[in-house]
C-alpha positions as CSV (number, residue, x, y, z in Angstrom):
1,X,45.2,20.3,36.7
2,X,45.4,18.6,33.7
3,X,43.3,15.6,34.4
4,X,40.9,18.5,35.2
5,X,41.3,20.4,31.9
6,X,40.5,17.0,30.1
7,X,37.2,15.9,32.2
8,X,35.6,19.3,31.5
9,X,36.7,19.3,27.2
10,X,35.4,15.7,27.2
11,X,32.3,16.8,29.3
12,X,31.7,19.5,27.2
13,X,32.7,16.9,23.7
14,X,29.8,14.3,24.9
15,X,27.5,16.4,25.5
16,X,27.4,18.7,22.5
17,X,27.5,15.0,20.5
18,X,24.4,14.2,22.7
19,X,22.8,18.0,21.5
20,X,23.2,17.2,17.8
21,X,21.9,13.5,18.3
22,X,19.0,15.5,20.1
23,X,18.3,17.6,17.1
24,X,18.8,14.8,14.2
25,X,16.3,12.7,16.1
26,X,13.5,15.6,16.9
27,X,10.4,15.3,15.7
28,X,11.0,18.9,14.8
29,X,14.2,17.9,12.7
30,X,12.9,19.2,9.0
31,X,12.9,17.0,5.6
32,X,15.9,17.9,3.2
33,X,16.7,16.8,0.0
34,X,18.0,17.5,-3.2
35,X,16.9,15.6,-6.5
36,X,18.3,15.5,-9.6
37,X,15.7,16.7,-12.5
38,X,16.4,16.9,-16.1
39,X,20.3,16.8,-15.4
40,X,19.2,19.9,-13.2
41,X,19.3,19.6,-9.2
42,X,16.1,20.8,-7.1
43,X,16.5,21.4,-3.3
44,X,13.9,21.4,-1.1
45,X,12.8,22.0,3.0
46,X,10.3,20.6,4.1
47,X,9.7,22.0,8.2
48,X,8.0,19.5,10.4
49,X,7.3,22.8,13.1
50,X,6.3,26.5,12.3
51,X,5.9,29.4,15.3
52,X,5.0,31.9,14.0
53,X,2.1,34.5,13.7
54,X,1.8,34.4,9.8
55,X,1.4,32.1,6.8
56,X,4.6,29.6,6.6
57,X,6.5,30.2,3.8
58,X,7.1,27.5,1.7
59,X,10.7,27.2,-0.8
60,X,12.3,25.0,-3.5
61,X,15.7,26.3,-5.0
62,X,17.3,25.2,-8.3
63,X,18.2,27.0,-11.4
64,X,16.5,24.9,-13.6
65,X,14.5,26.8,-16.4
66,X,10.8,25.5,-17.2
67,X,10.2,23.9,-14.2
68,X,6.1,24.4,-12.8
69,X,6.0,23.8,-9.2
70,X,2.9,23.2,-7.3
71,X,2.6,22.8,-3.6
72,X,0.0,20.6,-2.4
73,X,-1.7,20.3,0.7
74,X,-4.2,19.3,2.8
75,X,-5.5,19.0,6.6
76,X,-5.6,16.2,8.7
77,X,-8.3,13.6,8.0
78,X,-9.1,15.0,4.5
79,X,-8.5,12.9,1.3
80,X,-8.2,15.6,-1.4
81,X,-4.9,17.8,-1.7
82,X,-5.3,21.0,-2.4
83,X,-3.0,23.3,-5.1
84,X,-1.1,26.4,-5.4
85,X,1.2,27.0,-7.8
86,X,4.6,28.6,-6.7
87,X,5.8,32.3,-7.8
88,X,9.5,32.1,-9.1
89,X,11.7,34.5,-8.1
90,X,15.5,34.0,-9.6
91,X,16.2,30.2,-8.6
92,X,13.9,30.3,-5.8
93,X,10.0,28.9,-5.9
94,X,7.6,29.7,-3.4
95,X,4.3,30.1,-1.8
96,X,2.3,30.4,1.6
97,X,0.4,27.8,3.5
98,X,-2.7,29.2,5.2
99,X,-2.3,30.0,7.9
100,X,-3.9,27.6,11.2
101,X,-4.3,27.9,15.0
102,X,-1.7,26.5,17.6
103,X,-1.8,23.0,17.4
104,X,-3.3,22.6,13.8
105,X,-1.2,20.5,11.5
106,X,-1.4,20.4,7.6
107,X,0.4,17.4,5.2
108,X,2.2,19.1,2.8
109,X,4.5,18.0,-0.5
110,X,5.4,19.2,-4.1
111,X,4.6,18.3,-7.2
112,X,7.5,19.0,-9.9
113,X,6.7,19.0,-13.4
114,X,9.0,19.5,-16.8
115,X,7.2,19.3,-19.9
116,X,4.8,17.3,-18.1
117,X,7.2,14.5,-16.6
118,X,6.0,15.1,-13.0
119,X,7.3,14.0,-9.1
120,X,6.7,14.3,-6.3
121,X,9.0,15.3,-3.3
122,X,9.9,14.5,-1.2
123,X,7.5,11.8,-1.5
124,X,3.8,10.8,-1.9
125,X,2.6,10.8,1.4
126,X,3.9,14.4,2.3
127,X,4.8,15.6,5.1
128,X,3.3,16.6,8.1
129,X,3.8,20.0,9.9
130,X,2.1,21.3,13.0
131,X,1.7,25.1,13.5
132,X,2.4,27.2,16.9
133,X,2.1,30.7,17.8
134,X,5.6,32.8,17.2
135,X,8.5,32.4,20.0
136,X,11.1,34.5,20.1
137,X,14.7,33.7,18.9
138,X,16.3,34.6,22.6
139,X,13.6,32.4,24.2
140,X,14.3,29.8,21.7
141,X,18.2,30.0,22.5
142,X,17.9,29.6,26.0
143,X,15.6,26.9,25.7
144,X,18.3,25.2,24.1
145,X,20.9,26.1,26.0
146,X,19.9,26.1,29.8
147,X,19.2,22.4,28.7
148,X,22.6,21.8,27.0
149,X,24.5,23.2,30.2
150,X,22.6,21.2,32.6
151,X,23.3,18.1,30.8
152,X,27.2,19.2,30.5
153,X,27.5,20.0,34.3
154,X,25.9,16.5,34.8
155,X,28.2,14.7,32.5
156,X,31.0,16.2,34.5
157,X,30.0,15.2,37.6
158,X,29.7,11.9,36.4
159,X,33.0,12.0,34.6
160,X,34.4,12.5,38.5
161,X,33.8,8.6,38.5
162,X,37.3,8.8,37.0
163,X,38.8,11.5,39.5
164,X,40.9,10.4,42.7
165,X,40.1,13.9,44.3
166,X,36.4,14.0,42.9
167,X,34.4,17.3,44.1
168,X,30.9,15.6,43.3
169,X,28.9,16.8,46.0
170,X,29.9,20.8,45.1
171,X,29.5,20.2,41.6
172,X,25.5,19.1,42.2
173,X,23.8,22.0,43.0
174,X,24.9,23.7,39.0
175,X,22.4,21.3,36.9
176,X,19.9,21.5,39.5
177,X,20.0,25.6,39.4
178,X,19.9,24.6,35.2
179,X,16.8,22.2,35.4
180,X,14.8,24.3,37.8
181,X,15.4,27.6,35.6
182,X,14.6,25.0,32.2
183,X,11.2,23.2,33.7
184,X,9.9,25.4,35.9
185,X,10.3,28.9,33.8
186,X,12.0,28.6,30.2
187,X,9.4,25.5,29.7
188,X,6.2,27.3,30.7
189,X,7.0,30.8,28.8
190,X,7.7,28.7,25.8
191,X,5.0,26.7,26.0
192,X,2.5,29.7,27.1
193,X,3.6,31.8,23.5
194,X,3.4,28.8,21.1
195,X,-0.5,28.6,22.3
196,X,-0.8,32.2,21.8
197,X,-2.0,32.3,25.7
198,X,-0.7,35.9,26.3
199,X,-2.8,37.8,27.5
200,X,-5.3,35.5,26.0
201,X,-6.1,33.1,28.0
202,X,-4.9,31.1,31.2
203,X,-3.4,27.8,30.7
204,X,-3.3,24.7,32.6
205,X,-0.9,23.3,34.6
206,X,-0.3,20.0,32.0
207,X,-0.5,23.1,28.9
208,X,2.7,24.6,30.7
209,X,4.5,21.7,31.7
210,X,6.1,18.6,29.8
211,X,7.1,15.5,30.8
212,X,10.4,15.0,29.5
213,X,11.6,18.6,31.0
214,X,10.3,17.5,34.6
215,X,12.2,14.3,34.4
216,X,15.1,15.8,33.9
217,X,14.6,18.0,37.0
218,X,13.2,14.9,38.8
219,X,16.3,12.4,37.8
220,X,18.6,15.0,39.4
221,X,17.2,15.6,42.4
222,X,16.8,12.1,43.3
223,X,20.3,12.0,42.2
224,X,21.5,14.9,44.8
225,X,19.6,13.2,47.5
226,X,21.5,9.7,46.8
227,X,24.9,11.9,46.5
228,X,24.6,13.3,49.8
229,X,23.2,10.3,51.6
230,X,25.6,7.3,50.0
231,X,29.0,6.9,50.1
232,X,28.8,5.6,46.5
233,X,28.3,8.7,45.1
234,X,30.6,8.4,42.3
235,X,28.7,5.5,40.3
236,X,25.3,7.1,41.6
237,X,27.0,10.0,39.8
238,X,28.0,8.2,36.7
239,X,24.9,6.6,36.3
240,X,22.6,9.4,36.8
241,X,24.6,11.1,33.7
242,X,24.3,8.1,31.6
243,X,20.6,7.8,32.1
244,X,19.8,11.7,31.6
245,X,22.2,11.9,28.6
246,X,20.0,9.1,26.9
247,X,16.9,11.2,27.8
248,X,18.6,14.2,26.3
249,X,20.0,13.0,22.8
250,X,17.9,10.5,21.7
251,X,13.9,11.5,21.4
252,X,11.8,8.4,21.1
């Protein structure tokens, strides 16, 4: 019972290390900083992704006193940045960028000036962010999580490498009930409201499906069929979770 007890908290330890190595390394992961300014500090966000259906809000934070701040921007391809100076209200500074279609992206930065001593954050080239139409927060969390369970049900089944008495073969059929519900249903919604598609329009089979969510659905079932048709389940097992908790924490 113990043994168990441990294979499951170490299961569920790797694979929430895994999750945040999955967000630090997303292409969605947003620019942060904080610079120090005339002895003040300045904080900034800078988001790489924005769903939603209006203009993306745009904030710098400090409590320095003086300070102009102007966010520049422009779209993809075009060589002149374009200006808006931020409103102030209390020790936050903001503004809106325009707002763009699903799938549009805009480079983005700000330029910081004091008494006309002026940078740039969080640096020259900007950054780039791509817009897409507004999911839900409960959609979002499932998205995530269906995902992160999967990937902890198959890191326990490989962590059975370890057990005398392992129970690999009933333990298979969880992740796959986890990457069929992720690929084939959270996947597509998500993908069918950040295109605005809706009642809009009807998508196409590559618009609702991704790559790196199918593999994971593939991996496994290749996996279960080698499970139940080897009698060296237990480093098909282990493997199987190595190779999909690369695919999960680390976005290349």
């Amino acid at each position: 019972m113990k043994n168990q007890i441990i294979l499951w908290v170490a299961a569920f330890s790797i694979a929430f290390i895994f999750g945040y190595l999955n967000r630090i390394t997303s292409d969605e992961y947003p620019v942060t900083g904080t610079v120090k300014y005339n002895v003040e500090k300045v904080s900034y966000l800078f988001d790489k992704v924005y769903r939603g259906d209006n203009n993306y809000k745009f904030q710098i934070f400090t409590g320095m006193k003086g300070l102009k701040v102007k966010l520049q921007y422009k779209n993809i391809g075009e060589n002149v940045w374009k200006e808006i100076t931020l409103k102030q209200n209390d020790n936050m500074y903001f503004e809106f960028l325009p707002k763009k279609k699903p799938g549009e992206k805009v480079i983005y930065r700000a330029e910081l000036d004091y008494n006309n001593d002026k940078i740039i954050v969080p640096n020259n080239e900007g950054v780039q962010i791509i817009y897409w139409g507004r999911v839900s927060k409960p959609i979002m969390l499932f998205y995530n999580l269906v995902l992160f369970f999967g990937i902890f049900f198959t890191t326990r089944i490989g962590l059975e490498y370890f057990n005398k008495n392992e129970k690999i073969k009933k333990l298979s059929l969880f992740p796959l009930i986890f990457f069929i519900f992720y690929g084939m249903l959270i996947v597509p919604i998500k993908q069918t409201y950040e295109l605005a598609a809706f009642e809009n329009k009807i998508l196409q089979i590559g618009q609702l499906f991704d790559l790196r969510s199918l593999l994971f659905l593939v991996i496994w079932i290749v996996t279960i069929i080698l499970i139940f048709n080897s009698k060296k389940r237990k480093i098909i097992s282990l493997i199987s979770a190595i190779i999909l908790l690369l695919l999960y924490g680390i976005n290349i």
